[in-house]
C-alpha positions as CSV (number, residue, x, y, z in Angstrom):
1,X,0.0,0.0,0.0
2,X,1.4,3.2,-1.0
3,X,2.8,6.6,0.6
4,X,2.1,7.8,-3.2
5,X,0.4,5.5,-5.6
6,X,1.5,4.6,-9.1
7,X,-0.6,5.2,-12.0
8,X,-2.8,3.3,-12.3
9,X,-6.9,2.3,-13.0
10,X,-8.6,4.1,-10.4
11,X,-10.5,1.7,-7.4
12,X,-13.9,1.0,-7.9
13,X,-15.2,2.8,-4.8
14,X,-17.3,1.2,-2.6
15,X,-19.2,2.7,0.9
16,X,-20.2,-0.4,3.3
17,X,-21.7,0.0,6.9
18,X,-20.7,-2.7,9.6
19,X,-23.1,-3.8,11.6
20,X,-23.5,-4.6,14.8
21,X,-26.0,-7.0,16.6
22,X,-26.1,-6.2,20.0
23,X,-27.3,-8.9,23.1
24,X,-30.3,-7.1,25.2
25,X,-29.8,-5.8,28.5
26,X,-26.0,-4.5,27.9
27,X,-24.9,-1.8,30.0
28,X,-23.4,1.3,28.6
29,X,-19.8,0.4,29.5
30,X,-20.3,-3.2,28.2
31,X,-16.2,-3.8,27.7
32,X,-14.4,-1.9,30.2
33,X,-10.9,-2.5,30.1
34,X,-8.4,-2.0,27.9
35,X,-6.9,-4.9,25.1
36,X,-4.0,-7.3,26.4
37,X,-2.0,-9.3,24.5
38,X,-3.9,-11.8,22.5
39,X,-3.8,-15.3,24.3
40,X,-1.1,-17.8,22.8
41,X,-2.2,-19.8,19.8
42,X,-3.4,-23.0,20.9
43,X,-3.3,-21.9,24.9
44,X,-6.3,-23.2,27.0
45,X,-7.3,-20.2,27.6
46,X,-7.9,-19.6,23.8
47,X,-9.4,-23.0,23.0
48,X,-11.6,-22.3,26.1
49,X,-12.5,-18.3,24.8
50,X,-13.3,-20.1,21.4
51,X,-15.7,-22.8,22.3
52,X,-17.8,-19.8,24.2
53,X,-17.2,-18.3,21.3
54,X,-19.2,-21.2,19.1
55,X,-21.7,-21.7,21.6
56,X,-22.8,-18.4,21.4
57,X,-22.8,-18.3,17.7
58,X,-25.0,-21.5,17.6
59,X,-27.5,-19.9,20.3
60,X,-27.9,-16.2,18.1
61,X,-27.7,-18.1,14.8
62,X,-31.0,-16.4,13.8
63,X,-29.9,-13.0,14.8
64,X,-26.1,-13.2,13.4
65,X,-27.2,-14.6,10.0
66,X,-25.2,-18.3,11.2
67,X,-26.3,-21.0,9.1
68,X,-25.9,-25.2,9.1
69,X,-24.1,-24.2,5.5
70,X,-21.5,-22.0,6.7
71,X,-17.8,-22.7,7.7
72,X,-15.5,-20.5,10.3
73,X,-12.5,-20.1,11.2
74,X,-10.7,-18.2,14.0
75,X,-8.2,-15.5,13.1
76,X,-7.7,-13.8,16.4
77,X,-8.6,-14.3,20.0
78,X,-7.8,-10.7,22.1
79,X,-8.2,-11.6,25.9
80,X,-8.8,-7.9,27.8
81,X,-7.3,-7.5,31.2
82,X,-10.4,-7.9,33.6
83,X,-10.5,-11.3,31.2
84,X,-13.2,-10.3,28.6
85,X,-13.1,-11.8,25.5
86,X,-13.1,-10.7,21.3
87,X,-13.0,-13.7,19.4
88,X,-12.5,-12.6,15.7
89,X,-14.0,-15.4,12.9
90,X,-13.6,-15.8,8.6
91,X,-16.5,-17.6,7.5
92,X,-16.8,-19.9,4.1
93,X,-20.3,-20.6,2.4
94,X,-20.4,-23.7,0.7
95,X,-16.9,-24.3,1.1
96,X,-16.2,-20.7,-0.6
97,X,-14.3,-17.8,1.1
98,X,-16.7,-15.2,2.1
99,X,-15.7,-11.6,1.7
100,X,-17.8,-9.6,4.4
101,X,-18.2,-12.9,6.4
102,X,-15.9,-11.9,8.7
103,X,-17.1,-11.0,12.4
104,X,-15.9,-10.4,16.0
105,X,-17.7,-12.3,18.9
106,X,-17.6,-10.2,22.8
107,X,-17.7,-12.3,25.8
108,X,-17.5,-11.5,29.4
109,X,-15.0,-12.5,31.5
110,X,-17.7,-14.9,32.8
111,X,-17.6,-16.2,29.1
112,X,-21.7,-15.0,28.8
113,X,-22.1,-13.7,25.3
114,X,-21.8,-9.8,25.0
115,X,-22.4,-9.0,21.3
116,X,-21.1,-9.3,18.1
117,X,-19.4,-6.8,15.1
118,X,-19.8,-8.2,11.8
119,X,-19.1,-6.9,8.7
120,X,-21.8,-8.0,7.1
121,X,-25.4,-8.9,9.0
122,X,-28.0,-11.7,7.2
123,X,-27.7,-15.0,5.8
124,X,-24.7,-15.6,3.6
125,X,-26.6,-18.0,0.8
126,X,-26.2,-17.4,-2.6
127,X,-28.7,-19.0,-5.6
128,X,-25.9,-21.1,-7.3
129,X,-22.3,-21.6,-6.5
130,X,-21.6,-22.7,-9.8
131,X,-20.2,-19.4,-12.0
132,X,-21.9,-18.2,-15.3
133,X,-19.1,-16.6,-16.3
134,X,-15.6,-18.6,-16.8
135,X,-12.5,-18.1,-14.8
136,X,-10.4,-17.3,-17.8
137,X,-12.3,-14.6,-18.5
138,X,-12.2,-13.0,-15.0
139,X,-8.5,-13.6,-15.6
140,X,-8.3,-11.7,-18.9
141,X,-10.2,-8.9,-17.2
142,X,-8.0,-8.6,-14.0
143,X,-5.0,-8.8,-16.3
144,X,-6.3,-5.7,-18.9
145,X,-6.9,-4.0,-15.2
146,X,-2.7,-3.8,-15.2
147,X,-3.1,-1.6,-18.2
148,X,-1.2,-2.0,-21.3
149,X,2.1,-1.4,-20.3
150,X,2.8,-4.4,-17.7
151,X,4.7,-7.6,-19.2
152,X,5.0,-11.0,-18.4
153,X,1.3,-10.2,-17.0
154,X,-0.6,-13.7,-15.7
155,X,-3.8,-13.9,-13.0
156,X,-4.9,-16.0,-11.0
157,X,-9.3,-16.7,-10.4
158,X,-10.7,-18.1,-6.8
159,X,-14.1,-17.9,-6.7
160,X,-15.9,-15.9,-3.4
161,X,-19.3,-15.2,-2.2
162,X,-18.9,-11.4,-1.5
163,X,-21.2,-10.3,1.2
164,X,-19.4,-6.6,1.5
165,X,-21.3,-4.8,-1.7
166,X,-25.1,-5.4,-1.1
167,X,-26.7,-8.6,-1.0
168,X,-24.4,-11.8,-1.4
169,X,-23.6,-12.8,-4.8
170,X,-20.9,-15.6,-6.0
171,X,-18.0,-13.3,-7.4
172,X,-14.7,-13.9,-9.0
173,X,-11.4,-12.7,-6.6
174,X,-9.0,-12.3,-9.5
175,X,-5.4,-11.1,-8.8
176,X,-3.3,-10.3,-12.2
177,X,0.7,-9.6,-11.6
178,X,3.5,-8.7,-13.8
179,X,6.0,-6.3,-14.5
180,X,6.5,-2.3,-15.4
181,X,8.8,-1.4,-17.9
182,X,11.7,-1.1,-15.5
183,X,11.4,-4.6,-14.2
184,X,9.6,-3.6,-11.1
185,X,6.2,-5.6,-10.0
186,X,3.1,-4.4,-10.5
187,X,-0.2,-6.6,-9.3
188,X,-3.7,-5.6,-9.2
189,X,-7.2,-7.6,-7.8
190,X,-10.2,-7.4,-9.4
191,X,-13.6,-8.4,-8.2
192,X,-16.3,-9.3,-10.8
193,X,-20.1,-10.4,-10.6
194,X,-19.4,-14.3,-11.4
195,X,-22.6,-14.2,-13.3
196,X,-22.3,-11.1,-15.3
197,X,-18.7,-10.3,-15.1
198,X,-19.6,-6.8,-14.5
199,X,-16.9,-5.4,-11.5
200,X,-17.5,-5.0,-8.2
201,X,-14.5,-3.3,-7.0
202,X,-10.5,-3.3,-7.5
203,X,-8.0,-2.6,-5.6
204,X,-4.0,-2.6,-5.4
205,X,-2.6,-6.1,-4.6
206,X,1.3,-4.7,-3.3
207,X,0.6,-2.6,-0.4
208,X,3.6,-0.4,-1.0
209,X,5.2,2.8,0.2
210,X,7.0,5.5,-2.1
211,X,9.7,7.5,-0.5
212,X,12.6,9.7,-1.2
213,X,16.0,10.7,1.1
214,X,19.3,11.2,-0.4
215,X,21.2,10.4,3.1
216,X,19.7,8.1,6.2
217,X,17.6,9.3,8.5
218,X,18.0,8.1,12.4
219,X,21.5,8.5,13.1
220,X,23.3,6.4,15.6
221,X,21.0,3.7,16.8
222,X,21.0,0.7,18.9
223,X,21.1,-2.6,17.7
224,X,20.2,-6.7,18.7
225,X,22.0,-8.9,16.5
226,X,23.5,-12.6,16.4
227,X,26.8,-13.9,16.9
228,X,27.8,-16.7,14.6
229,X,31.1,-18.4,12.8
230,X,33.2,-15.0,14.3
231,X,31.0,-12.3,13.2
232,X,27.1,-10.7,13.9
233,X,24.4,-11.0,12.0
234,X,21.9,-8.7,11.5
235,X,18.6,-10.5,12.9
236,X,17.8,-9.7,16.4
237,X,16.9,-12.6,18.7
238,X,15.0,-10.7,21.1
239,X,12.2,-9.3,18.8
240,X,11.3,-12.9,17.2
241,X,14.7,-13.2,15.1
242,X,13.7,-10.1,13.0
243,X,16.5,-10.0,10.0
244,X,17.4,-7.6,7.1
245,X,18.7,-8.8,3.8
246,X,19.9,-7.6,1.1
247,X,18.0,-7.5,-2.9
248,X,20.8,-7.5,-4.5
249,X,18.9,-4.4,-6.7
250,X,16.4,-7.9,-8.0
251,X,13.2,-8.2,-8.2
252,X,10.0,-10.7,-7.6
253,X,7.6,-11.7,-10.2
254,X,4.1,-12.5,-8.5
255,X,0.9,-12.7,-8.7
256,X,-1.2,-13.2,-5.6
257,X,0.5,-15.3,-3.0
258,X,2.6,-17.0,-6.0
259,X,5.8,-16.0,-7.0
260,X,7.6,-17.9,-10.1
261,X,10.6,-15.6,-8.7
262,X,11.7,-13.9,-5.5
263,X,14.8,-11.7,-4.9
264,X,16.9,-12.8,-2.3
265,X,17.4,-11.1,1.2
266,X,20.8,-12.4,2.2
267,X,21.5,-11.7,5.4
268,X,23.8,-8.8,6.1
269,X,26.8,-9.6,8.4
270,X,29.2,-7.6,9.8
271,X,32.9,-8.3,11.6
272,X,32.5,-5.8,14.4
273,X,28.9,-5.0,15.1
274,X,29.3,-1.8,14.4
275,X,26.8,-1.6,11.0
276,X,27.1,1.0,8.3
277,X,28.8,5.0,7.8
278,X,25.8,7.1,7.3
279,X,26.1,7.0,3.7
280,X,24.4,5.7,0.8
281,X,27.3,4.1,-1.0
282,X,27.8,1.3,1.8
283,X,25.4,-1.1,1.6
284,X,24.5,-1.5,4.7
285,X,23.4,1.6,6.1
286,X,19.7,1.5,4.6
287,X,20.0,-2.2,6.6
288,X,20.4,-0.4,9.8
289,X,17.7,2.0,9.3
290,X,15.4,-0.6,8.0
291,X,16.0,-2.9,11.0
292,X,15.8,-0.3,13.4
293,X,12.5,0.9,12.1
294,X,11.2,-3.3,12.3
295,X,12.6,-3.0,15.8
296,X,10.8,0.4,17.3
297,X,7.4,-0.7,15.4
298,X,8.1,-3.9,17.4
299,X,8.5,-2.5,20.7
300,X,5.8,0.1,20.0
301,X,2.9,-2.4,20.0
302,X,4.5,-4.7,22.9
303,X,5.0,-1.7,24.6
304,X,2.3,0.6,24.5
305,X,-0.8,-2.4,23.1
306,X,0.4,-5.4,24.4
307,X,0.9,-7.0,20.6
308,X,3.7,-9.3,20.3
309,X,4.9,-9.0,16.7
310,X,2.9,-7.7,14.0
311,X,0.7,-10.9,14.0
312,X,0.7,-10.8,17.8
313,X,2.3,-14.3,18.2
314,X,6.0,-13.4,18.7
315,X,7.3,-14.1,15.3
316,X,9.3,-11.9,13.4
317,X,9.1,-10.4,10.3
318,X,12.2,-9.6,7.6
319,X,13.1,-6.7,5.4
320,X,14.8,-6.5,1.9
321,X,16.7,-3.4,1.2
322,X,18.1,-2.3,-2.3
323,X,15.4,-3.8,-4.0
324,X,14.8,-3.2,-7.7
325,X,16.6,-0.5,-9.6
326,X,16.1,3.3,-8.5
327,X,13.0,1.9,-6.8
328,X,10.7,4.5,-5.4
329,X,8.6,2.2,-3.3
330,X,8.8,0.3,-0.3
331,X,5.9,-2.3,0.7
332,X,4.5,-4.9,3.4
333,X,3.7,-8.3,2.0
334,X,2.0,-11.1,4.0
335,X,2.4,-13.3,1.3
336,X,6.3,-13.2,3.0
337,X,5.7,-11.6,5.9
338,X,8.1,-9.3,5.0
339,X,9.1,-5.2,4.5
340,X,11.0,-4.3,1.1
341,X,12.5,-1.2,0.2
342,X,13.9,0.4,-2.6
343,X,16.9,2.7,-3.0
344,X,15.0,5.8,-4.6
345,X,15.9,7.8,-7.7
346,X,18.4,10.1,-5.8
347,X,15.8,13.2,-7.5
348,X,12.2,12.8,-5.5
349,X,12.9,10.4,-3.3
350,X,15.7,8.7,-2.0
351,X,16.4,5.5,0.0
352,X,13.2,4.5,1.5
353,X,13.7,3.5,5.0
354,X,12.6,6.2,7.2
355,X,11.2,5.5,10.4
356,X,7.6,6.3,9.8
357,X,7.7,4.4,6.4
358,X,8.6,1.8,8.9
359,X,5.8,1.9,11.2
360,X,3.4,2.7,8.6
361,X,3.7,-0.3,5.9
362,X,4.3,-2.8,9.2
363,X,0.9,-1.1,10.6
364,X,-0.6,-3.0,7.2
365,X,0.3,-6.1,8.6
366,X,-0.9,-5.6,11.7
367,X,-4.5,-4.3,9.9
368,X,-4.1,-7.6,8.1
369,X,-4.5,-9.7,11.5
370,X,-7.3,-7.8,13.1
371,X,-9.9,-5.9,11.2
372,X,-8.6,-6.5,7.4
373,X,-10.3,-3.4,6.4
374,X,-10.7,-4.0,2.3
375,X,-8.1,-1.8,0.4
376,X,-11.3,0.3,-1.5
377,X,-13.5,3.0,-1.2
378,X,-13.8,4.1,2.7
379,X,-12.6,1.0,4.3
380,X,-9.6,1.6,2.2
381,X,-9.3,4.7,3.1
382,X,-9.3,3.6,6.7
383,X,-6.9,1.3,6.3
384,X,-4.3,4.2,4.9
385,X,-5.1,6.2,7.8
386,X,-4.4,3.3,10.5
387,X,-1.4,3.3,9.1
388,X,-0.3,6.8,8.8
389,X,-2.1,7.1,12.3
390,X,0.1,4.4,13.7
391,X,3.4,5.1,11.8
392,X,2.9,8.6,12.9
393,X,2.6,7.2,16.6
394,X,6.0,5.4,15.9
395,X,7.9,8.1,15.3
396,X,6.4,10.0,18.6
397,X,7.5,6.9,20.6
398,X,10.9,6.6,18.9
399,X,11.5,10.3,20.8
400,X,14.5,10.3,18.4
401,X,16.5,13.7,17.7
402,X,17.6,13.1,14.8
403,X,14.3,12.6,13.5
404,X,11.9,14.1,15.6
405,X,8.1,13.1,15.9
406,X,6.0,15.1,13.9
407,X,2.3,15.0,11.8
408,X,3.7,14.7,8.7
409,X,3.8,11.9,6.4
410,X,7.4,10.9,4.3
411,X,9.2,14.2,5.5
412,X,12.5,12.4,5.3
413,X,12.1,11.2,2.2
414,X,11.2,13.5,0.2
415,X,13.4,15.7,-1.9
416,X,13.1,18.8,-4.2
417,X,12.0,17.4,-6.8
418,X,9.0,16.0,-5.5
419,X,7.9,19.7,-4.8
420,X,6.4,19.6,-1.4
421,X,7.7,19.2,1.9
422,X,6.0,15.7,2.9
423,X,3.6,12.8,1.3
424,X,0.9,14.0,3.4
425,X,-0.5,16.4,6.3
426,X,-2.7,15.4,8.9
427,X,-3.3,18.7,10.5
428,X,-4.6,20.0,6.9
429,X,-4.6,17.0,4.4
430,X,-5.7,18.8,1.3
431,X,-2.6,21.0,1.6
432,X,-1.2,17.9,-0.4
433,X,-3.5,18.8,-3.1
434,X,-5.9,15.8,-3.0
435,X,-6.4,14.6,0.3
436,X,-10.2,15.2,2.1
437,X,-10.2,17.3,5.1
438,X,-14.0,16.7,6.1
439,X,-16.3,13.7,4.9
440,X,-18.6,13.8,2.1
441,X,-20.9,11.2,0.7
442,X,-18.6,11.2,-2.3
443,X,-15.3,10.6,-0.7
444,X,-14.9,6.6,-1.1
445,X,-14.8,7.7,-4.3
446,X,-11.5,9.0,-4.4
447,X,-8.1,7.0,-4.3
448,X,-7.4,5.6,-0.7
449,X,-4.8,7.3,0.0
450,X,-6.9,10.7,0.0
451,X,-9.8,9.7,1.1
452,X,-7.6,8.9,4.3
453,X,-7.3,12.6,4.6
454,X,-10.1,12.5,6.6
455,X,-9.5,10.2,9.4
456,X,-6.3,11.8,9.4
457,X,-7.3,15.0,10.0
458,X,-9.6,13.4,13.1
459,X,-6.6,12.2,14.5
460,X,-4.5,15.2,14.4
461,X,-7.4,17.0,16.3
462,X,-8.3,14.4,19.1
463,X,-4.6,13.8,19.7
464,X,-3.6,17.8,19.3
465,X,-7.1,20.3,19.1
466,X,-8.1,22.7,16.4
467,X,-6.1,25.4,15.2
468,X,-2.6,26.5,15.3
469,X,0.3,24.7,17.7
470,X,3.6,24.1,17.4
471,X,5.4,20.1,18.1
472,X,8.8,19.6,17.7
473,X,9.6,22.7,15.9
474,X,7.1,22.3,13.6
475,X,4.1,25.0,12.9
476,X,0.3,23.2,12.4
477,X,-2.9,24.9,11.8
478,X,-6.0,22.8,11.7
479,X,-9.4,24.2,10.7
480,X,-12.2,21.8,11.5
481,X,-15.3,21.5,8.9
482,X,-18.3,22.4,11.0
483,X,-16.6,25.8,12.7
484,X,-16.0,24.2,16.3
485,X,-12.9,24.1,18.8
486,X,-11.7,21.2,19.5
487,X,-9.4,20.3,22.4
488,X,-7.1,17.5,22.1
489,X,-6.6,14.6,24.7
490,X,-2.9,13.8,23.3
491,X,-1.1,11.3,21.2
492,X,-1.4,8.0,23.8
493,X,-4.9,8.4,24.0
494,X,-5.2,9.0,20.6
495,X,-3.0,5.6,19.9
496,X,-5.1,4.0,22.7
497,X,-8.7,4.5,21.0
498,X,-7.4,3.4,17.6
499,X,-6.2,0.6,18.0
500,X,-8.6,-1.2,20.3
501,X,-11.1,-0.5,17.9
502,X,-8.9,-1.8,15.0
503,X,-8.5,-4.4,17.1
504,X,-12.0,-5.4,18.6
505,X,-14.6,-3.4,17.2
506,X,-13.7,-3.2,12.9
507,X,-14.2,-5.4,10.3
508,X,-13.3,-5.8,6.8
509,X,-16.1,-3.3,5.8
510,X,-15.7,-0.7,8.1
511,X,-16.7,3.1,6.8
512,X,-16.4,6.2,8.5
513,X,-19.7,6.4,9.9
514,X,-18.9,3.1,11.6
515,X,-15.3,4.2,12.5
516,X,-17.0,6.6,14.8
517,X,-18.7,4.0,16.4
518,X,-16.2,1.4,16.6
519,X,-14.0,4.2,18.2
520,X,-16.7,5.3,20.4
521,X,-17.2,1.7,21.7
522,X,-13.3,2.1,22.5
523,X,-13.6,5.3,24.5
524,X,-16.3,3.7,25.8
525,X,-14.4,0.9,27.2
526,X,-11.1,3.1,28.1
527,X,-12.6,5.4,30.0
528,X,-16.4,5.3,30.6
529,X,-19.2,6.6,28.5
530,X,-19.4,9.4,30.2
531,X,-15.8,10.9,29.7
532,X,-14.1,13.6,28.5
533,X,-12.1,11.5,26.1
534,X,-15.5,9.9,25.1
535,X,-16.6,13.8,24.1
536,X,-13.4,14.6,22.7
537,X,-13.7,11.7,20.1
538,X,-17.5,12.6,18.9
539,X,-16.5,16.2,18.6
540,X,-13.2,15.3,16.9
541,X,-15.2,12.9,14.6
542,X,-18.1,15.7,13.9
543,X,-15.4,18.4,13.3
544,X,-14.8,16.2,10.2
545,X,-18.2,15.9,9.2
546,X,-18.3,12.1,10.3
547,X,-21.8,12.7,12.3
């Protein structure tokens, strides 16, 4: 997913509410304390959290849209610390992946069945599961959606029942990959009616980053590496063996999660543990920035939300620096559960490693385990913002003074020629030129990353108020769209909100109307209905027309 996207067919915009069933007799502060680590995979405390879980699906079948012809499966368990439970399911109809299936079960600590999100209420049935329209032409269609200058293009068909756009239909989820002109991979999924093969919605398949910075950005930083055969390598044992490698300037040819080729990521070593010289021209300085960003998004979560690792079960990602030829991308993959970044073209952006790039393409990953908010229309724009939110919250936690925490996104890699000083502004987002300050009923129409613009712009004013202030040196000013003051309630509360609502409250289809209740829940269950950071959330929220 991308600080600045590549040209490309615009996404087909799509606006879907989550709804929310509700058990009777809840009181107003149904789930109050705040998210712990997720239990272990396969702990008795999970498989105990999960059979609740079941048993209360089975007893609100009627209610939850649960039939005898659906399939789950659990992708996340997140255990509170007064012991309430959020056990977060993937459903199949017929044996076929559901897209909108996806919902969150609440449980007391008691294990008595609280609620349930989901992002899509009703049965899941379809008429047929057998598709009018052939899979080889939903792979000719995804593969014309690379446009006409990709090569060595291929695609590859699985057929969905998507639940997410209106009433469920049997769709084809078709992911075409190839290459750009320079060698570089370019991938796009398309979602067609598998009856009419009209589409549904398309989206970006790389989440990627672009970036410029014609030196490194963190100065001297500590480091965890590994001893072996007389010298360190760079993978850190104490953050789940987290490694850089080097590209070797290659790159991969995929489509979906297969690659017929993957550049390398040989692991950097080093005779003295003391890594890189600050410049460009020895390899492994973009290593050290890249692991120390993988380390500080690490310790962020465990830290501050209790996550262990971007999936939240201790194990590490990797990173690929030098990737590609004067590559002005960096992205997150799950596919390999990995970060790769290129070097820049020395004239917009430079090497892409900054810290915030960092936290924001590893927040991805992290989106990817919890509420998988789809990559189009305002879902997609919410999952830009979580990670511009969270990469943003990064750099505040890094406290480092050689790159100082700010509200702007890609400051340190950005250069002249890229003609502003940063990707984006969360204080005023259109000052980029595209992004939304304030909601409108149009704005899952524009590309994600400016339809972002407006939870941005919430967060800037519940973590720092309306109008002008000055952090770290740096001079904000932000109006709010309906005339009002806001006060803010500061940067951890900010962070706090966010992500338990990520975490526990969205799903896949998650819009901005129910953003504000998903973070109201979260208030709600930080600090009481009745608080001032509960207020300070709906008035931050109304100040950008999300009402």
């Amino acid at each position: 997913m991308t600080f600045r996207l590549r040209t490309t067919a615009a996404a087909v915009a799509v606006v879907v509410a989550a709804t929310t069933f509700t058990a009777a007799a809840l009181p107003g502060s149904a789930f109050a304390a705040p998210a712990a680590a997720p239990a272990p995979a396969g702990s008795a405390a999970t498989a105990a959290a999960v059979g609740q879980a079941d048993a209360a699906l089975n007893a609100n079948a009627a209610e939850l849209g649960v039939t005898a012809q659906q399939g789950r499966t659990v992708r996340d368990v997140v255990t509170d610390a007064d012991g309430t439970r959020h056990v977060r399911y993937d459903r199949t109809y017929a044996g076929l992946p559901v897209l909108g299936g996806d919902l969150v079960v609440h449980l007391s600590p008691g294990g008595a069945f609280r609620g349930a999100d989901q992002a899509a209420s009703g049965d899941l049935a379809v008429p047929t599961t057998r598709p009018a329209v052939p899979a080889a032409t939903a792979r000719a269609q995804a593969v014309r959606a690379l446009g006409g200058s990709a090569r060595q293009a291929d695609a590859k068909a699985e057929l969905v029942v998507d639940a997410l756009h209106g009433a469920p239909r049997l769709a084809w989820q078709t992911t075409a990959a190839g290459q750009d002109y320079l060698g570089n991979p370019v991938a796009r999924t398309v979602l067609s009616d598998a009856a009419t093969g009209a589409v549904i919605a398309a989206w970006d398949a790389i989440e990627t980053a672009t970036g410029d910075g014609a030196s490194l950005y963190s100065g001297t930083v500590p480091l965890e590496t590994t001893a072996a055969s007389g010298s360190f390598q760079l993978k850190d044992p104490t953050r789940g063996n987290t490694y850089t490698g080097d590209a070797q300037n290659k790159t991969d040819l995929c489509f979906g999660t297969i690659c017929f080729s993957r550049a390398p990521a040989v692991l950097f070593t080093d005779a003295d543990n003391h890594w890189g010289t600050g410049a460009t021209a020895d390899r492994s300085t973009a290593a050290v920035d890249a692991q120390y960003g993988t380390n500080t998004t690490w310790d962020y979560y465990k830290n501050v939300h209790g996550r262990s690792g971007i999936g939240g079960d201790g194990k590490g990602s990797y990173n690929r620096v030098h990737y590609g030829s004067n590559y002005n991308n960096a992205f997150w993959q799950d596919s390999c559960f990995c970060m790769t970044y290129g070097d820049g073209d020395g004239t917009t952006f430079g090497p892409l490693v900054s810290l915030d790039v960092a936290g924001h393409e590893m927040s991805h990953g992290v989106t990817s385990r919890t509420a998988k908010l789809v990559y189009s229309g305002e879902s997609g724009g919410l999952n830009e913002a979580t990670s511009d939110i969270m990469g943003t919250l990064v750099e505040f936690y890094a406290a480092n003074p050689s790159d100082p925490g700010d509200y702007l996104i890609g400051e340190e890699i950005v250069k002249s020629g890229f003609g502003k000083a940063a990707l984006r502004f969360m204080d005023q987002p259109s000052k980029d030129g595209k992004s939304a300050d304030c909601w409108s009923s149009g704005v899952g129409n524009l590309d994600v990353h400016y339809s972002s613009g407006v939870a941005n712009h919430f967060a800037f004013l519940l973590a720092q108020g309306s109008g002008a202030s000055t952090v770290n040196g740096v001079q904000y000013n932000s109006p709010t769209c309906n005339g009002s003051t806001v006060t803010g309630i500061g940067r951890d509360k900010l962070g706090a909100v966010w992500y338990r609502a990520l975490s526990v409250y969205m799903t896949s289809g998650t819009n901005y109307a129910a953003a504000r209740t998903a973070t109201l829940k979260a208030a709600t269950d930080l600090y009481g209905a009745g608080s001032a950071e509960y207020a300070a959330v709906a008035a931050a929220w109304s100040a950008v027309a999300v009402n």
